[in-house]
C-alpha positions as CSV (number, residue, x, y, z in Angstrom):
1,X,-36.3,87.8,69.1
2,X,-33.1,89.9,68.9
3,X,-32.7,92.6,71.1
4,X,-33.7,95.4,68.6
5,X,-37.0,93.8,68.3
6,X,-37.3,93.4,72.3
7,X,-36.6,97.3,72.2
8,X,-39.4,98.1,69.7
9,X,-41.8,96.5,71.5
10,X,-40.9,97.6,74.7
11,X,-41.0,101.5,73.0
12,X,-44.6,99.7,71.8
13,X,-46.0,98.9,74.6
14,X,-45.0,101.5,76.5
15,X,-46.2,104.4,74.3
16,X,-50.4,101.8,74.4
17,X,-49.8,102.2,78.1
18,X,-49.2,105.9,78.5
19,X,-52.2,106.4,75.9
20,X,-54.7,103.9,77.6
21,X,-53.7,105.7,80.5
22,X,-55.0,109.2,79.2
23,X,-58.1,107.4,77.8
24,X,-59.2,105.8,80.9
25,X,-58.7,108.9,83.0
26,X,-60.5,111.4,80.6
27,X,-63.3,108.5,80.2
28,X,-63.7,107.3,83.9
29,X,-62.0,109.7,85.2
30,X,-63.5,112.7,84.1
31,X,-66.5,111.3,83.2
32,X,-67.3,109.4,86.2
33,X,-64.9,109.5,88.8
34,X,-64.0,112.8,89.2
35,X,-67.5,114.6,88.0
36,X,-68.8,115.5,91.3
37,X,-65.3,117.7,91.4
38,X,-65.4,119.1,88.2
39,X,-69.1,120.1,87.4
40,X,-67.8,123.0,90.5
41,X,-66.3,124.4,87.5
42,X,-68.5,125.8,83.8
43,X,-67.5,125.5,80.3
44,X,-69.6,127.2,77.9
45,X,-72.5,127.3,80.7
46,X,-71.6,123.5,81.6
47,X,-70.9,121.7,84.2
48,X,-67.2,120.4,83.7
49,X,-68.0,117.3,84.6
50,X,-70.8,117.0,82.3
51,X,-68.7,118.3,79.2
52,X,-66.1,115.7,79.6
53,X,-68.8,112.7,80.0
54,X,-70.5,114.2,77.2
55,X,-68.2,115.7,74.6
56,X,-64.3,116.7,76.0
57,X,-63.6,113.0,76.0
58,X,-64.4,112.8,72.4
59,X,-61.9,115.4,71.3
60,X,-59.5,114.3,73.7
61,X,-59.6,110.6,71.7
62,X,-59.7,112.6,68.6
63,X,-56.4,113.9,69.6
64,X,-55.2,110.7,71.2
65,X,-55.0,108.8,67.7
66,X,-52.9,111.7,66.1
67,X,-50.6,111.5,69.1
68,X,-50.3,107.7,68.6
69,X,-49.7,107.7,64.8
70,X,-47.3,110.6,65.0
71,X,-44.9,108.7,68.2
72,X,-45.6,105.4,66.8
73,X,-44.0,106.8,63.6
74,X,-41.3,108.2,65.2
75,X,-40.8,104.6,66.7
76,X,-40.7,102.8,63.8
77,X,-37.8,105.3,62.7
78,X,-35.9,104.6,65.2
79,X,-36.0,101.1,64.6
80,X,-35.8,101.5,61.4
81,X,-39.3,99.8,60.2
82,X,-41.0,102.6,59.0
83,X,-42.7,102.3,55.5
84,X,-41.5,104.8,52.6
């Protein structure tokens, strides 16, 4: 593999990472590990914690895939693979 391709998927990788990230601490996280913490705080007469298990995490995924399609295009331009 040439170097350019070793850069794209290095840019690849690293942009999965930094969005599995996000998804496991809203999921977990928020969800699991950190609920205790958060249901000290209401949203929409809900305990935090509770939202996030419930329905935040969904939005936040929601928002995760537009993130990813809008960087992962940006990476493809870079490297010039991008589809017209």
């Amino acid at each position: 593999m040439d170097k350019s391709g070793e850069a794209y998927w290095k840019a690849t990788l690293g942009l999965l990472t930094k969005i599995l990230a996000i998804w496991f601490l809203v999921s977990f996280g928020a969800g699991i590990l950190f609920a205790d913490i958060l249901n000290n705080i209401h949203l929409g007469g809900y305990p935090l914690g509770f939202w996030f298990a419930q329905q935040g995490s969904i939005y936040v995924f929601v928002a995760l895939i537009f993130v990813y399609a809008k960087k992962m295009g940006e990476i493809d331009r870079k490297f010039d693979v991008h589809e017209d």
